[in-house]
ROMAR-441475 format. One record per residue (C-alpha): y, x, z; residue in one letter. Coordinates in steps of 0.2 Angstrom, whole numbers, padded with zeros to 4 digits, always signed. Example, Ala and Ser with C-alpha at 12.3 -4.5 7.8 and 13.67 -1.06 7.14 Angstrom:
! ROMAR-441475
-0022+0062+0039a-0005+0068+0036s
! end
This chain:
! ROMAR-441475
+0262+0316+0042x+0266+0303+0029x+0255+0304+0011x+0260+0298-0003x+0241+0292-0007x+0233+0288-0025x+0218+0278-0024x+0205+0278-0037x+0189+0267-0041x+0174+0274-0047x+0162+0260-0051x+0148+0271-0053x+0127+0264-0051x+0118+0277-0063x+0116+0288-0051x+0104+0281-0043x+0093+0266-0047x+0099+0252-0035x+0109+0240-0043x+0125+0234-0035x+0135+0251-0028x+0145+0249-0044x+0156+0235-0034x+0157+0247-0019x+0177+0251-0023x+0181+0231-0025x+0172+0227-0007x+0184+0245+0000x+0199+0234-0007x+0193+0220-0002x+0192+0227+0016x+0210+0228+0017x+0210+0247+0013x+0230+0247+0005x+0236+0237+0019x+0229+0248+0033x+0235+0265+0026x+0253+0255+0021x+0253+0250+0041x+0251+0265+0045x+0266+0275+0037x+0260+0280+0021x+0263+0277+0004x+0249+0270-0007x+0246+0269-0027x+0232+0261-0033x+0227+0266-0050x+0212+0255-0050x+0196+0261-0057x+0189+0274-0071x+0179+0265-0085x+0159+0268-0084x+0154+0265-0101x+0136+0254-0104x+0121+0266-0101x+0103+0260-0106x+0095+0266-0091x+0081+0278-0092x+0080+0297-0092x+0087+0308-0104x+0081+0319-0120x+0071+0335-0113x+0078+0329-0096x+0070+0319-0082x+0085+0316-0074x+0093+0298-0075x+0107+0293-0085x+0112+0310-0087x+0126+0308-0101x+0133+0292-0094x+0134+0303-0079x+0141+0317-0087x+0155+0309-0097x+0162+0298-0079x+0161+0315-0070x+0172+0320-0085x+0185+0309-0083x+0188+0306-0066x+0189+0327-0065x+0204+0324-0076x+0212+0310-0067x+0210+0318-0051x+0217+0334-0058x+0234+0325-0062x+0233+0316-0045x+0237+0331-0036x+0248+0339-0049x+0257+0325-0045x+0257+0331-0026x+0248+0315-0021x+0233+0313-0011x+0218+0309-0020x+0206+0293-0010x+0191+0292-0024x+0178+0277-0019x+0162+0275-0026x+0151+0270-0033x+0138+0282-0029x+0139+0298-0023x+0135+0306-0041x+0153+0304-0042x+0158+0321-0030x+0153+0330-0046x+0168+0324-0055x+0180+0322-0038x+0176+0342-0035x+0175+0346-0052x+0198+0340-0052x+0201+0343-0033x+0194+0361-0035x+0206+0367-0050x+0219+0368-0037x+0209+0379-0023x+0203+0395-0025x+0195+0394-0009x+0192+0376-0005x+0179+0367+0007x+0170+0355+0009x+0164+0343+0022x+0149+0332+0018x+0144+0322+0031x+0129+0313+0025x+0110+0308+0030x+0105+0320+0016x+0110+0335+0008x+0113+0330-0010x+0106+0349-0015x+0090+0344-0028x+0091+0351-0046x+0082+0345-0061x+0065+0354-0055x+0067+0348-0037x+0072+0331-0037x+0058+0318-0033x+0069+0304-0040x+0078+0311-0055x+0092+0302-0049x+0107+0312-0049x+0116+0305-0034x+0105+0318-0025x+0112+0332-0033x+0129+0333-0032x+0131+0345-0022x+0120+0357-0028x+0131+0356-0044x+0146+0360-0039x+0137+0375-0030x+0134+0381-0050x+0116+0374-0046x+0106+0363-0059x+0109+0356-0075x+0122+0367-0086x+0130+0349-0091x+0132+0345-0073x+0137+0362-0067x+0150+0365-0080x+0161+0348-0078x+0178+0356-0081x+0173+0369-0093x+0170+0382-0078x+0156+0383-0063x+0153+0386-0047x+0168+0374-0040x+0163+0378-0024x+0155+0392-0013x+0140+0388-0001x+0149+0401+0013x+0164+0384+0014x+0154+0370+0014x+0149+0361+0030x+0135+0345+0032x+0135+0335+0044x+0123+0322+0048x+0110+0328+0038x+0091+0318+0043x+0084+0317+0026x+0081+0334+0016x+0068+0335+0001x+0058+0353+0002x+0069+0361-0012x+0086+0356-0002x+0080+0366+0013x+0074+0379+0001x+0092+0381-0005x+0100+0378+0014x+0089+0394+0019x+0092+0401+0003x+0113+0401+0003x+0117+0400+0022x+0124+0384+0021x+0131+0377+0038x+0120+0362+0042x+0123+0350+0058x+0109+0338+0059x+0107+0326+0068x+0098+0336+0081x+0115+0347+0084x+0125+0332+0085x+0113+0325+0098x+0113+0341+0107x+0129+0345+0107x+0139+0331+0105x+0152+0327+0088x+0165+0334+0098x+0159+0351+0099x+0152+0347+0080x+0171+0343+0074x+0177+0358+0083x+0165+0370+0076x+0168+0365+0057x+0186+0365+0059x+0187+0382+0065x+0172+0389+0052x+0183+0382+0038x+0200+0389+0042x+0199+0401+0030x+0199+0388+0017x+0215+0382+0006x+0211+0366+0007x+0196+0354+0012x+0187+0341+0004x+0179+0325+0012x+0164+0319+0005x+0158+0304+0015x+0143+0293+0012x+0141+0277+0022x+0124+0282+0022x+0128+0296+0035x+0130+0283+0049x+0115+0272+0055x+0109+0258+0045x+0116+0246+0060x+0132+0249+0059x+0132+0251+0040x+0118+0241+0032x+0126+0240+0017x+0119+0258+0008x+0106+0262-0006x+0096+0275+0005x+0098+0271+0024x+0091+0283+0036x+0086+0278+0054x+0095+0288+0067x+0110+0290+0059x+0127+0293+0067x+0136+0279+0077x+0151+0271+0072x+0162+0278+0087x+0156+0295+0084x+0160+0291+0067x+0180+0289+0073x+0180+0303+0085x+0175+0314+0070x+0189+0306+0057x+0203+0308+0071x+0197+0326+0073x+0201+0329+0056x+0216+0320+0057x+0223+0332+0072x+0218+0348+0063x+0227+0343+0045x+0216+0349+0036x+0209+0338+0025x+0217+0337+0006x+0205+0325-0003x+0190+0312+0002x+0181+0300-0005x+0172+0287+0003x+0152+0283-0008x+0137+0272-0007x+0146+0256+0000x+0133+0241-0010x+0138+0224-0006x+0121+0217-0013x+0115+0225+0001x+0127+0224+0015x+0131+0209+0027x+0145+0201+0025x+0156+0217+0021x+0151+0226+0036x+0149+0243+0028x+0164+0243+0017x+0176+0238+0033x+0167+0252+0041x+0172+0263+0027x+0191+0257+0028x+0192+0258+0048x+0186+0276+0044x+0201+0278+0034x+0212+0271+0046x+0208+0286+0057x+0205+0301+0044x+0224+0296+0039x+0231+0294+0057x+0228+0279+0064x+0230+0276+0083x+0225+0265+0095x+0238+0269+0107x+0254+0280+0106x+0261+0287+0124x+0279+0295+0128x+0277+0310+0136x+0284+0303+0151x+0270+0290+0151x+0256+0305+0148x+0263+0315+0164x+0260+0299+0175x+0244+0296+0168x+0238+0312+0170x+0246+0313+0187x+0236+0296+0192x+0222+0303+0187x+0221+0317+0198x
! end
């Protein structure tokens, strides 16, 4: 089906502490994001990027977490842009930046679901709080706070908490949890495919099983880190993770999504130029796209189906 698309920027770095993520949304354009999704039938807006005010970086008052009102007042405003996007009936394609942004993406996508869920598909699980967090950095956490989980200026984004429940969310990918995340995994029931359970049963059988666990939902949201794949086939990430998910994997499980119809917002987090190779990770990131929105290699009449299938045989 044809979308009218908006894309947003989010040129967000004080998440985390590696410098350079902030130029993730100009590498996506770069990557010929508009011109793929136009190619393939829809219709595409780009509003360009929020504004991320200066930050002297360091932790805050009473706080050890990083950045935290910079943080905070992005989170803000993009809760609000996002909001109008899909007022407007468009579909909202956030990039990052990094993935601290999901706190203001779900924070806007979720004042139009009363039931929404979420897929995460990501080497970790984003679930620290203030008192778990090795780092400080919020990038790790937002998850956790749109589960009603960790600092009240992070949970409340909005004016209103939890924006999601942990019964409709999904990881996937997972190879990277911090003690407290699998505290709170245990702790909410949260549906976790790690990398074992893609390795045992195949993304296939991964892709069908999420889709059917979150048919209950109203609408679902995407939240994909480049990080989820393996560091060879995106290099270009703040925290890589051996062992990650492969690139055709990667594709199978964005088609999947693209057959069922039921994804209604995604952002796409953690592309860093500095430390990619020659844009390798943000085309990644845009041929990902290209199949979440309905990209096909190869389209058959029916007619030519039957023969194939009768050839086959």
């Amino acid at each position: 089906m044809e979308k009218n698309i908006s894309i947003l920027g989010v040129p967000m770095d004080l998440g985390q502490s590696r410098r350079g993520v902030d130029m993730g949304p100009s590498a996506i354009r770069y990557a010929g994001v508009v011109e793929r999704l136009e190619n393939i039938g829809h219709t595409v807006t780009d509003l360009g990027n929020i504004d991320i005010e200066p930050a002297v970086r360091g932790t805050a008052k009473h706080s050890n977490l990083k950045n935290l009102e910079a943080v905070v007042n992005a989170s803000l405003d993009l809760a609000e842009k996002v909001e109008k996007i899909i007022g407007r009936n468009d579909f909202p394609l956030i990039f990052g930046g990094d993935h601290s942004i999901a706190i203001g993406t779900l924070a806007g996508v979720s004042r139009h679901y009363s039931n929404l869920g979420v897929i995460w598909y990501d080497a970790h699980g984003d679930l620290n709080t203030e008192e778990t967090s090795p780092s400080g950095n919020i990038h790790g956490m937002p998850l956790a706070a749109s589960l009603g989980f960790g600092h009240p200026l992070l949970t409340n984004i909005g004016g209103y908490a939890p924006k999601i429940k942990p019964e409709n969310v999904v990881i996937i990918g997972a190879r990277d949890l911090d003690d407290g995340e699998k505290d709170l995994i245990k702790e909410l029931g949260i549906k976790v495919y790690t990398m074992h359970e893609i390795d045992r049963l195949g993304m296939t059988k991964v892709m069908e099983e999420s889709i059917e666990y979150l048919k209950g939902t109203d609408g679902v949201h995407l939240s994909l880190d480049l990080d989820g794949l393996d560091p060879k086939e995106c290099p270009g990430v703040g925290t890589p993770v051996l062992g990650g998910i492969s690139y055709r994997e990667s594709h199978l499980a964005m088609e999947m999504l693209a057959d069922a119809e039921i994804i209604t917002s995604a952002e796409f987090v953690e592309v860093n130029p500095i430390l990619d190779e020659r844009n390798r990770t943000a085309l990644v990131a845009v041929a990902l796209m290209g199949s979440l929105f309905g990209e096909k290699l190869l389209e058959r009449p029916l007619t030519m189906k039957r023969e194939y299938a009768y050839q086959t045989k």
